[in-house]
C-alpha positions as CSV (number, residue, x, y, z in Angstrom):
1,X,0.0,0.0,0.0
2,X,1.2,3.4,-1.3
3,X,1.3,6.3,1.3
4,X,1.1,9.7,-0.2
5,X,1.2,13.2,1.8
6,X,2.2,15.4,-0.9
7,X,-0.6,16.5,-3.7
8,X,1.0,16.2,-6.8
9,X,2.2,13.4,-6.2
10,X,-0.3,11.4,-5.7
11,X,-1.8,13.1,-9.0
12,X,0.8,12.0,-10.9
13,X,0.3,8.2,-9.6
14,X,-3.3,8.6,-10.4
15,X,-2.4,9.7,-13.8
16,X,-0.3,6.8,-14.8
17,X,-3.3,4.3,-12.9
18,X,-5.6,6.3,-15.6
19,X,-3.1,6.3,-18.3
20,X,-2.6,2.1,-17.5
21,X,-6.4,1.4,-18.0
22,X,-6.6,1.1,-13.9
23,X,-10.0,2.4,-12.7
24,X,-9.6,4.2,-9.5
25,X,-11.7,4.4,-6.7
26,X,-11.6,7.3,-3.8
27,X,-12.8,7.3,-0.6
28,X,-13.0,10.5,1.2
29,X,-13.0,10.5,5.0
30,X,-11.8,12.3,7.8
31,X,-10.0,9.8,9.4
32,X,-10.5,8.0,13.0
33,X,-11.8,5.2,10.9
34,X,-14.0,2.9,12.0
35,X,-16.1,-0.2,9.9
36,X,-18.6,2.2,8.6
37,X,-15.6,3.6,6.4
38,X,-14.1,0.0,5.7
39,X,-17.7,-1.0,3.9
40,X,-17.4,1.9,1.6
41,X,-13.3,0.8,0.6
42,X,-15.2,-2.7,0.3
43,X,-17.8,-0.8,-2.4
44,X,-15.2,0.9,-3.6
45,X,-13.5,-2.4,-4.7
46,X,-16.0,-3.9,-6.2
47,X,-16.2,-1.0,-9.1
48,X,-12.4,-0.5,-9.1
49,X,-9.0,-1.9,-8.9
50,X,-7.2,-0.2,-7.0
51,X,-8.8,2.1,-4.3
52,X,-7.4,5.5,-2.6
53,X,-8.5,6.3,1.1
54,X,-7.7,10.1,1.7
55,X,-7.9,10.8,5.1
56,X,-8.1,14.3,6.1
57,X,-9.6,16.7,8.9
58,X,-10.5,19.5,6.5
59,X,-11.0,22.7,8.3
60,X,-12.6,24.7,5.5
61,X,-15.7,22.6,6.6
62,X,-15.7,23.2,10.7
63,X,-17.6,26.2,11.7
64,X,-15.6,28.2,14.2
65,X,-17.5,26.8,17.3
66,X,-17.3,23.7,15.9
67,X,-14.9,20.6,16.7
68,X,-11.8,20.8,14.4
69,X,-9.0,20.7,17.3
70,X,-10.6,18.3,18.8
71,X,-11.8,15.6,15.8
72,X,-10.4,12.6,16.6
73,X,-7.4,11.5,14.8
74,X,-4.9,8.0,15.1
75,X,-3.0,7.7,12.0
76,X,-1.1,4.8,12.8
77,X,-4.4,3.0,13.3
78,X,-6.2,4.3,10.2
79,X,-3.1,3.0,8.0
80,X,-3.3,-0.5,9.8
81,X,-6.9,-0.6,8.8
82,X,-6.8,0.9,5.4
83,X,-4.3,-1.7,4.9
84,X,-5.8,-4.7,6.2
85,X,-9.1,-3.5,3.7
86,X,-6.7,-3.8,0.8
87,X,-6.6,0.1,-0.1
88,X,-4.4,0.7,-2.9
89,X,-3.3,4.0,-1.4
90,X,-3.9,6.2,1.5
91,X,-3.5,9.9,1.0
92,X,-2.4,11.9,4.4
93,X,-2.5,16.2,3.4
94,X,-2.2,18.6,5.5
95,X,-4.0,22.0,5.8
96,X,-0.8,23.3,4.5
97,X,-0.3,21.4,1.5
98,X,-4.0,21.3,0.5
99,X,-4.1,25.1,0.6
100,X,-2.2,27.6,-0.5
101,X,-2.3,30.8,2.4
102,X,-3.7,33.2,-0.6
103,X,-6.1,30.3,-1.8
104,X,-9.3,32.5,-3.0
105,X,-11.8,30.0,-4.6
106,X,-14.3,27.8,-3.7
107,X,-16.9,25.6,-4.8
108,X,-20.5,26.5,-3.3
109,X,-23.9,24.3,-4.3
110,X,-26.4,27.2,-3.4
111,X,-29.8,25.2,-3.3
112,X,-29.1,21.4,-1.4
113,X,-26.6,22.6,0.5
114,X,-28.8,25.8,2.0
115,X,-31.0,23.4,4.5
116,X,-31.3,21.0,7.1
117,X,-27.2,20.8,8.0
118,X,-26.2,23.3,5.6
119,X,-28.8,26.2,7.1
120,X,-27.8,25.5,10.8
121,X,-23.7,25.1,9.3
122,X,-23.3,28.4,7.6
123,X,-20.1,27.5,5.0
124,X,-20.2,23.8,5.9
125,X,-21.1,22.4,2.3
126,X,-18.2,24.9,0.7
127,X,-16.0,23.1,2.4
128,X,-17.3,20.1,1.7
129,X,-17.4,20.7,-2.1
130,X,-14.3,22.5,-2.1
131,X,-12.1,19.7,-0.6
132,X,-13.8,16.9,-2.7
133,X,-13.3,18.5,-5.9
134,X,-9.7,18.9,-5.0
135,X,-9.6,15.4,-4.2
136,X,-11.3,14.5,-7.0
137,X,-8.9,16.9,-9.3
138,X,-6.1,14.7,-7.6
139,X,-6.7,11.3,-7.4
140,X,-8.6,11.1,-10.6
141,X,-11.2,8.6,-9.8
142,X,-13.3,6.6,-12.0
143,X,-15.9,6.1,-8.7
144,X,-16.3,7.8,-5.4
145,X,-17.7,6.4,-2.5
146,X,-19.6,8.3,-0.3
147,X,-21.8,7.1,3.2
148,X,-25.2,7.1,3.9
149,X,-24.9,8.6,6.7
150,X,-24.2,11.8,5.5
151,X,-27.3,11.8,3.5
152,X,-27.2,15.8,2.5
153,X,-23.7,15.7,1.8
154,X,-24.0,12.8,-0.9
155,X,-26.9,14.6,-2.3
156,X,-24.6,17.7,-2.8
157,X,-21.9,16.0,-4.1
158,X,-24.3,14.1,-6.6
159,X,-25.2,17.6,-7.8
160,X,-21.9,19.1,-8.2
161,X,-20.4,16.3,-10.1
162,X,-23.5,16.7,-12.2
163,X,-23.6,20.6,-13.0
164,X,-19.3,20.3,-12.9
165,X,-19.6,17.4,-15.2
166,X,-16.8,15.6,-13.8
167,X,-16.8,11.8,-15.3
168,X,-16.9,10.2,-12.0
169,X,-19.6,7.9,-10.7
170,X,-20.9,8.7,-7.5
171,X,-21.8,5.5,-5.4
172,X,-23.5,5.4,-2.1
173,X,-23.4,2.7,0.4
174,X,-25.6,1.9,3.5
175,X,-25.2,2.9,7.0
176,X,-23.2,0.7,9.0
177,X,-24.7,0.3,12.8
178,X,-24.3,-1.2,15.9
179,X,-25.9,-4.0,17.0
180,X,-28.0,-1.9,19.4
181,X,-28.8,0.6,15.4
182,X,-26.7,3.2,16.5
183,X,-25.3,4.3,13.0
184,X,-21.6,4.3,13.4
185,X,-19.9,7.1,13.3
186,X,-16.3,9.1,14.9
187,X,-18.2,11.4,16.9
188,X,-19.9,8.5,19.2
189,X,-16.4,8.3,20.9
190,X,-17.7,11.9,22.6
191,X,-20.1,10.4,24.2
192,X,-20.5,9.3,27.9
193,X,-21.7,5.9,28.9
194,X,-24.9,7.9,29.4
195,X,-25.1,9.7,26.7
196,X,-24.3,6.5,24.5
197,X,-27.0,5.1,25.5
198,X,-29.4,7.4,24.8
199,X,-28.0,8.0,21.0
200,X,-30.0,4.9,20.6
201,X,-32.9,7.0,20.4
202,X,-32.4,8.0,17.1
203,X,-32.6,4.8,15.2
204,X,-35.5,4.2,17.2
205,X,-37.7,7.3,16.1
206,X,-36.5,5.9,12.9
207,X,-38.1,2.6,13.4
208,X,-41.2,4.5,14.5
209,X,-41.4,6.6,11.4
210,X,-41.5,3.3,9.6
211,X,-43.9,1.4,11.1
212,X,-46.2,4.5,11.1
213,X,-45.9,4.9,7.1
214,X,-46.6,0.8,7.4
215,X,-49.5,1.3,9.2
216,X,-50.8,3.9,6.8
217,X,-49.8,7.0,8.3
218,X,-48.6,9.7,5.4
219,X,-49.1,12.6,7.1
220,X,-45.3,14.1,7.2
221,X,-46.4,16.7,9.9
222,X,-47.6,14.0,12.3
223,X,-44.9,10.9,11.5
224,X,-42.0,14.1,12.4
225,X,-44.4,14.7,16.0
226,X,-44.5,11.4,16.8
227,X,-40.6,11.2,16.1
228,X,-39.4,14.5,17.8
229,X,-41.6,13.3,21.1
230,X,-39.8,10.2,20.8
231,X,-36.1,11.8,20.5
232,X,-36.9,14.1,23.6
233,X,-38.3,10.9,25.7
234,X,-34.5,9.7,25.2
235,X,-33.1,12.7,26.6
236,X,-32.0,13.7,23.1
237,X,-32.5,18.0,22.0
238,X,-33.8,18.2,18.9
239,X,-32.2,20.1,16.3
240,X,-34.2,19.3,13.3
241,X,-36.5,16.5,12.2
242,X,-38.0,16.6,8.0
243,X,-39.3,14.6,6.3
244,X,-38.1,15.0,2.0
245,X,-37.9,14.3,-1.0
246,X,-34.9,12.2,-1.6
247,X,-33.3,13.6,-4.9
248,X,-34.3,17.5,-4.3
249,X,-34.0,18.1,-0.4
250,X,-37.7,19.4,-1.0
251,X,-40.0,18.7,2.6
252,X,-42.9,16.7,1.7
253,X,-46.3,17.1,3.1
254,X,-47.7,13.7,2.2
255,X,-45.4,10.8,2.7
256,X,-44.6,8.4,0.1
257,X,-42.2,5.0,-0.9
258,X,-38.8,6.1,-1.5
259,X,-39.0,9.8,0.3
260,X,-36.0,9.9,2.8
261,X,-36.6,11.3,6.8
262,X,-33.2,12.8,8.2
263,X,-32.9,14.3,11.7
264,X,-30.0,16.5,13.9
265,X,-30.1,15.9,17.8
266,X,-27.4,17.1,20.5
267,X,-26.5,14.0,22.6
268,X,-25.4,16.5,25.5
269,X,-22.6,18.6,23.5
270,X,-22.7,16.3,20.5
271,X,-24.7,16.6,17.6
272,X,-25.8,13.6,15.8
273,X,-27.2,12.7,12.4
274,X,-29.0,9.5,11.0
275,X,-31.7,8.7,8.3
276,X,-33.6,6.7,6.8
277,X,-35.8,5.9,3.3
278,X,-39.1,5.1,3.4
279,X,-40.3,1.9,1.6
């Protein structure tokens, strides 16, 4: 396995990969990796041969109340796994060498990216879509992996590869859980024993979204009621809780197969994600 820390290199390995007929595969992820990031190398692999993990704490994304000092970060352990997955290459930047002191552009998605996450992140989604075309620009995939998880993100980066028209297929792999449904994720490490056990509460107001739309509720208003009682019987705050459409980000009033439910919740100090589709 390959170990890159400086840009161009790395581009001009991914050249040669293109150049050789190799199809490439990226993962983008922040690091602190855990096996919700080694399914999407595992996806990655099955649509290319040889797969690049970059594995950087961007801070062009972190708000400046938010938890950039503090992200986790164990590099040693990340190459060990990134290794063990079979990942072609790892790519390690630094702030420094991503970007320049005088950089002065950035890539801004101005209608997914201005709700849910992106309304209560002000800049958030710049960052995001800033960093990933540079990676992008860099390692020259064929495919890029993106989680679940992050349900608004992959819906912004879907658009911007679409309206850039970069020739890279976007894939998006499930949520990886617990066995108790808590979707995994490098922010549960913040969390108390108490507060762990109360995260649980969001995969269950998920399950109860579902079973109402089984049962015939499609009412968005009152499946998102029933849900945010749910979330603050488990001690969790809510910070948002909508029910949309799953290609436009648009809220739905009336609930139908295939429409997507994503909710925000501070665990104490940490702030959660998770979502669902409706089927």
């Amino acid at each position: 396995m390959l170990v890159f820390r400086d840009p161009q290199k790395l581009q001009r390995w991914a050249l040669k990969q293109r150049e050789a007929g190799v199809r490439v595969g990226l993962v983008p992820t922040m690091g602190y990796l855990h096996e919700g990031h080694l399914s999407l190398i595992a996806a990655a692999k099955k649509y290319a041969d040889a797969v690049v993990v970059s594995v950087f704490v961007n801070p062009i994304q972190f708000g400046p109340n938010e938890d950039f000092e503090k992200y986790p970060r164990d590099e040693k352990a990340d190459l060990a796994k990134c290794r063990a997955a079979g990942a072609a290459a790892v790519f390690l930047p630094t702030p420094q060498t991503m970007y320049a002191p005088d950089a002065s552009v950035h890539v801004t998605e101005e209608v997914l990216a201005n709700r849910l996450c992106g309304l209560r992140r002000p800049g958030h989604f710049r960052g995001v879509c800033t960093v990933v075309a540079k990676l992008f620009n860099l390692a020259q995939p064929n495919v890029a992996v993106f989680g679940q998880k992050d349900f608004q993100q992959a819906c912004v980066i879907r658009r911007m590869v679409r309206d850039l028209n970069f020739p890279i297929r976007i894939v998006v792999a499930p949520i990886v859980r617990e066995p108790d449904g808590l979707a995994r994720s490098s922010r549960n490490t913040y969390l108390s024993e108490t507060e762990r056990q109360q995260a649980v509460g969001l995969s269950r107001s998920l399950h109860l979204a579902k079973r109402l739309f089984r049962e015939g509720q499609t009412s968005a208003k009152r499946i998102v009621a029933r849900m945010v009682k749910s979330l603050e019987a488990d001690g969790l705050q809510v910070d948002y809780v909508e029910i949309v459409d799953a290609e436009t980000l648009d809220p739905v009033k009336t609930v139908q197969k295939g429409n997507a439910v994503l909710l925000a919740v501070y665990d104490g100090k940490t702030r959660l994600i998770d979502n669902c589709l409706f089927s």
